[in-house]
C-alpha positions as CSV (number, residue, x, y, z in Angstrom):
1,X,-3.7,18.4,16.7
2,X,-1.7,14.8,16.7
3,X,-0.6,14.1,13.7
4,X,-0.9,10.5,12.4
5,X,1.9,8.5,11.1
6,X,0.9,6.3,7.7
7,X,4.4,4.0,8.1
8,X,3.8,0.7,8.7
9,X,4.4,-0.8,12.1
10,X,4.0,2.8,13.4
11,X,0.3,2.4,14.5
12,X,-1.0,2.2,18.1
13,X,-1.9,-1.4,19.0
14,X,-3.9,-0.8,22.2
15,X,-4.4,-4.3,24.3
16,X,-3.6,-6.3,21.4
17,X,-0.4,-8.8,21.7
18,X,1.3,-11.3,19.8
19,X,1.1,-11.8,16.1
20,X,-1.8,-11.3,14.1
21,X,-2.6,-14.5,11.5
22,X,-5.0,-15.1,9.0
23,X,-6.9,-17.8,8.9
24,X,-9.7,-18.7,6.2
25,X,-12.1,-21.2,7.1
26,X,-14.9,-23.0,5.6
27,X,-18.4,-21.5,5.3
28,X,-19.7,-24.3,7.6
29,X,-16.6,-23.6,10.0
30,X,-17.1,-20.0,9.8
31,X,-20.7,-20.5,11.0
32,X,-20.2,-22.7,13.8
33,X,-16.9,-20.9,15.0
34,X,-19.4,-17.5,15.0
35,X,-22.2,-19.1,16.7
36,X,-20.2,-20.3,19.7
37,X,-18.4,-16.9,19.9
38,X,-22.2,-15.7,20.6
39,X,-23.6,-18.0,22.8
40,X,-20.4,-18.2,25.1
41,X,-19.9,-14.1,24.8
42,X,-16.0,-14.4,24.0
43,X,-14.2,-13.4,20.5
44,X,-13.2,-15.7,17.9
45,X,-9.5,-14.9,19.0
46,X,-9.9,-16.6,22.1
47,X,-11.4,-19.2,21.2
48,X,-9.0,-19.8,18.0
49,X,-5.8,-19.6,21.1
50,X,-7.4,-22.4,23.1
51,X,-7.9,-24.4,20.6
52,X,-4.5,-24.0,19.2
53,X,-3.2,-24.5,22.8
54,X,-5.3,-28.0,22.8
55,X,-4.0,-28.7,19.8
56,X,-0.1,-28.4,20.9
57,X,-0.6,-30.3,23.7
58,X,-2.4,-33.3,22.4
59,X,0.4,-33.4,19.6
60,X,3.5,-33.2,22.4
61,X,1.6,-36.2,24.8
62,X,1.2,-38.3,21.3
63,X,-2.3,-38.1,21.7
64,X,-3.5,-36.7,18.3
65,X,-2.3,-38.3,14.9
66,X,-2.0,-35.9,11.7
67,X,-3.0,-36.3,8.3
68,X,-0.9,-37.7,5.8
69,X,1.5,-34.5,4.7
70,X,1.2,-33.2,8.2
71,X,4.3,-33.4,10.7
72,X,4.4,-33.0,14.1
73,X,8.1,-33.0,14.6
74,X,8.6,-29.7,12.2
């Protein structure tokens, strides 16, 4: 029998990569963020990445202006 380590960082990670992050959203985010998951068959991971890559690229061509508080030169 394999005997199973309960140290942190120790854990098998399969096909996941990268850091994970938590994120909490809105109810009405939550909602709408679940329900294009489903209809479009992909995970909320994926579709949190792309956005987040839209997101970095509108910011770096000056095409997206941040709220008050928010930097884009940080």
């Amino acid at each position: 029998m394999r005997r199973v380590s309960h140290q942190p960082g120790t854990a098998r990670r399969g096909k996941r990569t990268g850091i994970p992050l938590t994120v909490y959203l809105p109810e009405d985010q939550t909602a709408r963020l679940n329900e294009m998951c489903k209809l479009r068959h992909v995970t909320k991971a994926t579709v949190v990445r792309f956005a987040m890559d839209q997101l970095f690229v509108q910011l770096n061509n000056g095409q997206l202006e941040l709220p008050l508080g928010l930097s884009n030169t940080e």
